[in-house]
C-alpha positions, 0 to 999 in steps of 0.5 A: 255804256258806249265810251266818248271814242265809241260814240263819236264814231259811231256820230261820225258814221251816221253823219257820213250816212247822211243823203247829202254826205252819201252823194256828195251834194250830188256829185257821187254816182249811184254805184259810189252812193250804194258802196259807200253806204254798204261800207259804212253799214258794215262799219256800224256792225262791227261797231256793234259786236265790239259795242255787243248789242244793237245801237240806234242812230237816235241814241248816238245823238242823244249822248252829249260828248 
């Protein structure tokens, strides 16, 4: 079971994932979008070992804080 801290972070990772959050409506460069996303990814891993199991985005969304 994720905690409410948990999965709002992980929310707010997936929301930051998103295309127009990760080229920031186009602004950012192909290099700042791919650091960006490798940052985040490696974020939502750790999320995961501390979680000890695999975690879908689709499932952060269903949960209603």
């Amino acid at each position: 079971m994720l905690t409410a801290e948990q999965v709002r972070k992980f929310q707010r990772i997936a929301g930051a994932l998103s295309p127009e959050n990760l080229w920031r409506d186009g602004e950012a460069t192909r290099s700042q979008a791919v650091a960006t996303r490798q940052r985040l990814e490696a974020e939502w891993r750790a999320l995961e070992a501390e979680v000890g199991r695999k975690v879908s985005e689709s499932e952060v969304w269903a949960i209603r804080l």
